[in-house]
VMD Tcl script that builds the backbone (N, CA, C; Angstrom):
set m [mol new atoms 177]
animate dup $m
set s [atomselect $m all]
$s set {name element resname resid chain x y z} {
  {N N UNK 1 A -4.548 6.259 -23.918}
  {CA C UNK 1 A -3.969 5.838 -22.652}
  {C C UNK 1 A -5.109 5.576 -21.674}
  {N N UNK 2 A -5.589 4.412 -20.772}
  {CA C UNK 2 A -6.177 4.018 -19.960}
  {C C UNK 2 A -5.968 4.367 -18.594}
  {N N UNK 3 A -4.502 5.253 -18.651}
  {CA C UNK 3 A -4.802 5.320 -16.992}
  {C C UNK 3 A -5.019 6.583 -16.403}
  {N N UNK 4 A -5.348 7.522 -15.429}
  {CA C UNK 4 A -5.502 8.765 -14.884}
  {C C UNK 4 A -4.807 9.173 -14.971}
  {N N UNK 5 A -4.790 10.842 -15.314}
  {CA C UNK 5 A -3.902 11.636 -15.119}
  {C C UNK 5 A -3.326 11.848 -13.800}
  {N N UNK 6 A -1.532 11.866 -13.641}
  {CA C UNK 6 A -1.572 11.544 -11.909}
  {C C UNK 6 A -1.449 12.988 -11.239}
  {N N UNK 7 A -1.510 13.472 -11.678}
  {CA C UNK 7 A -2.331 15.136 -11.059}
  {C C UNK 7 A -3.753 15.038 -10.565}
  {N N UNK 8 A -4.708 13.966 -11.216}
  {CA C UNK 8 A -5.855 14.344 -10.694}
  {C C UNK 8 A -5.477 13.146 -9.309}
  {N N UNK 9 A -4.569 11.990 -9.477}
  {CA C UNK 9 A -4.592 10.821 -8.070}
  {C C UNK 9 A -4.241 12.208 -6.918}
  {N N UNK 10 A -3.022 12.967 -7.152}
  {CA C UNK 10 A -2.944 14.199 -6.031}
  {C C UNK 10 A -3.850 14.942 -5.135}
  {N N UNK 11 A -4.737 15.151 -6.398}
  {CA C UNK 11 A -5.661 16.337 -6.136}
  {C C UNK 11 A -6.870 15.793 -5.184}
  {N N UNK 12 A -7.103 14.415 -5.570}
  {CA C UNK 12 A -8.053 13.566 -4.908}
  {C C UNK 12 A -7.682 12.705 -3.714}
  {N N UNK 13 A -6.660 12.840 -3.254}
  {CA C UNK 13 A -5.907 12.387 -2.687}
  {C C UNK 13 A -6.121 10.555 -2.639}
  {N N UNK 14 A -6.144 10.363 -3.596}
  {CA C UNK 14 A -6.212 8.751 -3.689}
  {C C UNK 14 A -4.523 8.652 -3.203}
  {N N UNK 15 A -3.663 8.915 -3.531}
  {CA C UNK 15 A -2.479 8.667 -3.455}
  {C C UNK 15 A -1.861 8.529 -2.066}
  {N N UNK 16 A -3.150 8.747 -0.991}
  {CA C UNK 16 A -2.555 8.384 0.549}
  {C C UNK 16 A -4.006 7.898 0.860}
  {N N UNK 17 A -4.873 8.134 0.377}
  {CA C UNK 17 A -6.299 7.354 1.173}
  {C C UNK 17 A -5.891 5.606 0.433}
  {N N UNK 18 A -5.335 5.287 -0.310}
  {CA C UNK 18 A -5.816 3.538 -0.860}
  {C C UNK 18 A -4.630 3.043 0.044}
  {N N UNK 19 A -3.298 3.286 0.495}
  {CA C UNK 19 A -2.755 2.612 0.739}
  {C C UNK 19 A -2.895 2.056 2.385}
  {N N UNK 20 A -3.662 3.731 3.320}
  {CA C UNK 20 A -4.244 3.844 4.532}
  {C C UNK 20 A -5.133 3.070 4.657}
  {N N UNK 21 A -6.004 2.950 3.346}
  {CA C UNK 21 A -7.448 1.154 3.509}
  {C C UNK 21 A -6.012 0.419 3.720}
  {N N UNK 22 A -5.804 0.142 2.484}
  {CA C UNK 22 A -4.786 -1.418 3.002}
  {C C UNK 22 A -4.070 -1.302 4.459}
  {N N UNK 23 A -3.941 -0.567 4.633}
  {CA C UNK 23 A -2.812 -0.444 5.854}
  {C C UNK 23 A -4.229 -0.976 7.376}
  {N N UNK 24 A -5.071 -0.192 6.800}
  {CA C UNK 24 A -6.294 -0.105 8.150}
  {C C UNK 24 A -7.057 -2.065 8.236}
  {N N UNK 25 A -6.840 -2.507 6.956}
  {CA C UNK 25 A -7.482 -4.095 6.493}
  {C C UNK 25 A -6.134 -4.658 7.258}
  {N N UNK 26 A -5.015 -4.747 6.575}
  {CA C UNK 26 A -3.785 -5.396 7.551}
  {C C UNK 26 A -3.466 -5.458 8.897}
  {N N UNK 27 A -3.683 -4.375 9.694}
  {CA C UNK 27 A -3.591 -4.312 11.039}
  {C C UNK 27 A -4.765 -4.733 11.962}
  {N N UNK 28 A -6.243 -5.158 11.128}
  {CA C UNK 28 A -7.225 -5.792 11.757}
  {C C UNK 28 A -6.816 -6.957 11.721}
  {N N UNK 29 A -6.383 -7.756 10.377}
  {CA C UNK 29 A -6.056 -8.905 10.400}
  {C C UNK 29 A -4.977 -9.652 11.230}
  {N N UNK 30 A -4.396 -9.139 11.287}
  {CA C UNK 30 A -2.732 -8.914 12.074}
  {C C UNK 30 A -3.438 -8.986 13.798}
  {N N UNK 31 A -4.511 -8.245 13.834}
  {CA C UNK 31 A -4.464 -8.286 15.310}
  {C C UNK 31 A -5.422 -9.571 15.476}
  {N N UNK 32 A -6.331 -9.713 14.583}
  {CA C UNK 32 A -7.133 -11.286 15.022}
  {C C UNK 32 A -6.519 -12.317 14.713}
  {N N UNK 33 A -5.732 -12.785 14.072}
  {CA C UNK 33 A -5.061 -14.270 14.351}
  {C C UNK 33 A -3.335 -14.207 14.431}
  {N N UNK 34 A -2.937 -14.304 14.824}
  {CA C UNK 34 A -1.545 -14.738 15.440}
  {C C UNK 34 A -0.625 -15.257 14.376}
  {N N UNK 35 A -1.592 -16.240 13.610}
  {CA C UNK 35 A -0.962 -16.732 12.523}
  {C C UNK 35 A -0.355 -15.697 10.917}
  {N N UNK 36 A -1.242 -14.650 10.780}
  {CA C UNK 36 A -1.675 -13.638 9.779}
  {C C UNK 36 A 0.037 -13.076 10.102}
  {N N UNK 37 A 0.663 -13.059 11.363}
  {CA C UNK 37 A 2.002 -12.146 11.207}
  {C C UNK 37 A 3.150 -11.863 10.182}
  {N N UNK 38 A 3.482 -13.547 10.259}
  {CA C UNK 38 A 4.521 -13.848 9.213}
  {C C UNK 38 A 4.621 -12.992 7.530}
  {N N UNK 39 A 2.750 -13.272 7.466}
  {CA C UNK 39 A 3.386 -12.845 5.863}
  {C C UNK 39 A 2.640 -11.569 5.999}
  {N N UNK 40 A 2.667 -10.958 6.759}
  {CA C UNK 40 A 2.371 -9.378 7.150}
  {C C UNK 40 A 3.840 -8.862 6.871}
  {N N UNK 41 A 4.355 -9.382 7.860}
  {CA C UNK 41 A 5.727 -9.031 8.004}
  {C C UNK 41 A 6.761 -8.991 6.748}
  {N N UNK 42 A 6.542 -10.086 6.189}
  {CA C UNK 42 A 6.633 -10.646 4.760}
  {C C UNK 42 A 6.577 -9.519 3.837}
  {N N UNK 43 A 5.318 -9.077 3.753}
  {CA C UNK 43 A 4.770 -8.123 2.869}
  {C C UNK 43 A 5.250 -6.919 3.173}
  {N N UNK 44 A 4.916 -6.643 4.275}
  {CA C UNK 44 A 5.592 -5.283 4.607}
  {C C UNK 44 A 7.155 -5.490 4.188}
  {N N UNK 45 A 8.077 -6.256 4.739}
  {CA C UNK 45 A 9.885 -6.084 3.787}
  {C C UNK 45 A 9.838 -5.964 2.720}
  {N N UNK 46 A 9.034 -6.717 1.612}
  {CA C UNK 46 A 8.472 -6.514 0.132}
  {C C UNK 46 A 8.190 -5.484 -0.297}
  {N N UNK 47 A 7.515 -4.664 0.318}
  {CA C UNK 47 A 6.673 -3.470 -0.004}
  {C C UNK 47 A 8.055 -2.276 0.604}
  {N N UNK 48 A 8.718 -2.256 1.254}
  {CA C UNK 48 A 9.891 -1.489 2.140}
  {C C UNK 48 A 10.966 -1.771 0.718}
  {N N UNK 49 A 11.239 -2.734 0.310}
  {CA C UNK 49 A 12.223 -2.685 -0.330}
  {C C UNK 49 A 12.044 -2.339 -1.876}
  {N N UNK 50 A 10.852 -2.505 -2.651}
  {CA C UNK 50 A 10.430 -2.067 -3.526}
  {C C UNK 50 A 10.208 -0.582 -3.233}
  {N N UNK 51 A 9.962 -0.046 -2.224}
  {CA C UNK 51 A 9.760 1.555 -2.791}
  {C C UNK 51 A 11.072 2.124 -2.666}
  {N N UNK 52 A 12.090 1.858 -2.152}
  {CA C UNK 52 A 13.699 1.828 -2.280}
  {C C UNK 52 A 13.851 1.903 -3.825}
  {N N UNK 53 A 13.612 1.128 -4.234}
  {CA C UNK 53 A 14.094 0.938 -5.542}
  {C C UNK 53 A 13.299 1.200 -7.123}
  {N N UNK 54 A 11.931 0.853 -6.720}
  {CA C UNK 54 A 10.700 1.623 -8.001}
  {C C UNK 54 A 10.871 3.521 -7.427}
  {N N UNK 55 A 10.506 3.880 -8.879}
  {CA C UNK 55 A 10.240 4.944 -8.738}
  {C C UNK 55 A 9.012 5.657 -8.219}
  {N N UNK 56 A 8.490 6.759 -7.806}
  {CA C UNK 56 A 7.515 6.886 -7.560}
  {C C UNK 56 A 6.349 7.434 -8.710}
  {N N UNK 57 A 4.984 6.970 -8.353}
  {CA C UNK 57 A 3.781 7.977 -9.244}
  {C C UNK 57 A 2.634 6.798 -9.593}
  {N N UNK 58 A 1.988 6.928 -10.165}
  {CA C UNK 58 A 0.853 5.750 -10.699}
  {C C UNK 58 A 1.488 4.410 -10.379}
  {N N UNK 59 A 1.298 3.354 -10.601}
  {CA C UNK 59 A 1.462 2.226 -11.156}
  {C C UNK 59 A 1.329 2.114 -12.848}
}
mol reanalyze $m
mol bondsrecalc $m
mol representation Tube
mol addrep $m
């Protein structure tokens, strides 16, 4: 099996530091062009409605 054990993503807390980068990269972008909103917004309903419905843990 190729992927991490997801006890160690816990322990390391990857499992809230990678999504806080993305989150910290999106809201720079979001604030320098005007245009960047739409598929912010976009992404974010995407991302809202998929964790509704995937389960949680690794990918």
């Amino acid at each position: 099996m190729a992927s991490p054990d997801p006890g160690l993503l816990h322990r390391l807390g990857l499992d809230v530091l990678t999504p806080a980068l993305f989150l910290a990269l999106l809201f720079d972008e979001v604030r320098r062009e005007r245009i960047n909103r739409l598929p912010a917004l976009l992404g974010t309903a995407i991302a809202a409605g998929l964790i509704v419905l995937l389960p949680a843990g690794p990918a």
